[in-house]
C-alpha positions in Angstrom: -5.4 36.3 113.3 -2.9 34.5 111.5 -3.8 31.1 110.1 -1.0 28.6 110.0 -1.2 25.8 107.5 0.8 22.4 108.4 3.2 21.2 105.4 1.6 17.5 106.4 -1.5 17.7 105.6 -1.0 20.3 102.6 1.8 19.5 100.7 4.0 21.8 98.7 3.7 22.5 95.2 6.8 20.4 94.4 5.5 17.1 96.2 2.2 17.3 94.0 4.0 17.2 90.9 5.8 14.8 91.7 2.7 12.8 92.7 0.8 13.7 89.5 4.2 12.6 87.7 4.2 9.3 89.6 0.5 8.6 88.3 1.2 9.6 84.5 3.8 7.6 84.8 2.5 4.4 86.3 -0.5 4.7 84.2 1.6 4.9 80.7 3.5 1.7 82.1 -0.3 0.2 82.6 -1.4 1.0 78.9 1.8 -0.4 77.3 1.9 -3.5 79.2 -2.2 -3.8 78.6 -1.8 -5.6 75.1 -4.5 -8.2 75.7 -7.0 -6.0 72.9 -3.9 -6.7 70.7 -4.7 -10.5 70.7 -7.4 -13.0 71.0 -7.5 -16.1 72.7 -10.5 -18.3 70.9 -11.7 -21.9 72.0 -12.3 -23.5 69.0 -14.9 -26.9 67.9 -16.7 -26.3 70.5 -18.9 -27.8 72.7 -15.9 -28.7 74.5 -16.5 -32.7 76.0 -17.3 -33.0 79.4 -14.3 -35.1 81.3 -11.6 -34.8 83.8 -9.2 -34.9 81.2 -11.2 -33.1 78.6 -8.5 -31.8 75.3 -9.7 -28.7 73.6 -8.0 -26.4 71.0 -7.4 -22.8 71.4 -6.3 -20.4 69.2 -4.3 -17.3 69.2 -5.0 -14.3 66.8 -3.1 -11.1 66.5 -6.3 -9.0 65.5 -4.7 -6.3 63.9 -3.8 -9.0 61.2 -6.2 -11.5 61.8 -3.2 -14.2 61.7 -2.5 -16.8 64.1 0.7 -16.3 66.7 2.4 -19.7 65.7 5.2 -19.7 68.1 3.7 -18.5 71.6 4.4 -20.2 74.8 1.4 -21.3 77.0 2.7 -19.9 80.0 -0.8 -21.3 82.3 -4.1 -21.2 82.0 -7.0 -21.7 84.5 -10.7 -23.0 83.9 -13.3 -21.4 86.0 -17.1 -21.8 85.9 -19.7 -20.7 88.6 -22.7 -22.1 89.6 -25.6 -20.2 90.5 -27.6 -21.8 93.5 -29.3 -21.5 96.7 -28.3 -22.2 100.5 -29.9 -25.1 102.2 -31.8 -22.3 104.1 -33.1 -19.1 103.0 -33.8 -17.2 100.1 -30.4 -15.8 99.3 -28.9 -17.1 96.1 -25.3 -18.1 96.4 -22.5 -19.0 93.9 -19.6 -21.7 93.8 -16.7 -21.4 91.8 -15.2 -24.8 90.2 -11.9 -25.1 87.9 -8.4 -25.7 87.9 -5.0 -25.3 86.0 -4.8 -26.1 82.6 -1.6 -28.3 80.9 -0.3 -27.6 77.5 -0.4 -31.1 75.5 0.8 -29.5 72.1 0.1 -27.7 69.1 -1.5 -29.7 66.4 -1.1 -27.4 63.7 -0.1 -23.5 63.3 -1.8 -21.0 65.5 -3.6 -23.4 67.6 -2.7 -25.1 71.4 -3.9 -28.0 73.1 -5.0 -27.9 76.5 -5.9 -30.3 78.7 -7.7 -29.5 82.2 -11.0 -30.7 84.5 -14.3 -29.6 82.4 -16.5 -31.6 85.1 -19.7 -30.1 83.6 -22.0 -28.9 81.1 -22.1 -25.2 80.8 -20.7 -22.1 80.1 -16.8 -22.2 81.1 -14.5 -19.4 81.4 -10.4 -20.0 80.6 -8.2 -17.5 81.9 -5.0 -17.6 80.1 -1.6 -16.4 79.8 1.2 -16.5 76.9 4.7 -14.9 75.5 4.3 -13.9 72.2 7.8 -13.1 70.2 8.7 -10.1 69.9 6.3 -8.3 73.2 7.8 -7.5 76.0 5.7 -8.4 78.8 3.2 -11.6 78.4 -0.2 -11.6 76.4 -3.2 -12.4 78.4 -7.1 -13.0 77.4 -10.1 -14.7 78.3 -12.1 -17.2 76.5 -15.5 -18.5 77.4 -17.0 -21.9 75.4 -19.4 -24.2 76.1 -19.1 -27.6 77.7 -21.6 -30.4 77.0 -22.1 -34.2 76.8 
């Protein structure tokens, strides 16, 4: 009895190297564009106030150095906070996810940004953001959470 293997569904020694060549590949290009344990985005006097139009400071830290980036670009940010609660029947708890886009008003002195965006309540807030940093060669992102009160 002879047993006859199809190419299709085992393939050659050649393709898998080049298949376990694609994947070192892609995930060396995943670890150098990963830099966000390189820096640290930090919202600062905080609670933040509670407002459409709240302003709040953040600051960005190189942590190797502990030194503030002075002359990143905000390229956007996004506030997100989510509410635990319950359906109107039933016992299953449910969450709802609030925020919106953030807008760059300035930079008040070195290191830090001000942001202005829609911190409708008190709580825990979460800002997803996103920035170019001289001299990297893909964008610096982070998270920040802070607290939002009256």
């Amino acid at each position: 009895m002879q047993l006859h293997v199809s190419p299709k569904i085992f393939p050659g020694r050649q393709a898998l190297g080049m298949i376990a060549a694609a994947l070192i590949s892609f995930s060396f290009a995943a670890q150098a564009a990963d830099r966000s344990e390189e820096y640290r985005f930090e919202v600062v006097d905080q609670p933040v106030a509670v407002s459409a139009h709240s302003e709040f400071n953040v600051r960005l830290t190189k942590t190797s150095t502990g030194q503030p980036v002075e002359t990143a670009k905000i390229a956007r940010g996004r506030l997100e906070m989510t509410m635990p609660h319950y359906a109107h029947k039933g016992p299953v708890p449910m969450t709802t996810t609030m925020g919106g886009e953030v807008k760059l008003q300035g930079t008040p002195s070195p290191g830090l940004y001000r942001l202005m965006g829609d911190v409708s309540m008190p709580g825990t807030w979460k800002l997803d953001i996103v920035a170019t940093v001289p001299g990297e060669a893909q964008p610096v992102e982070g998270t920040a959470t802070f607290k939002a009160g009256q």
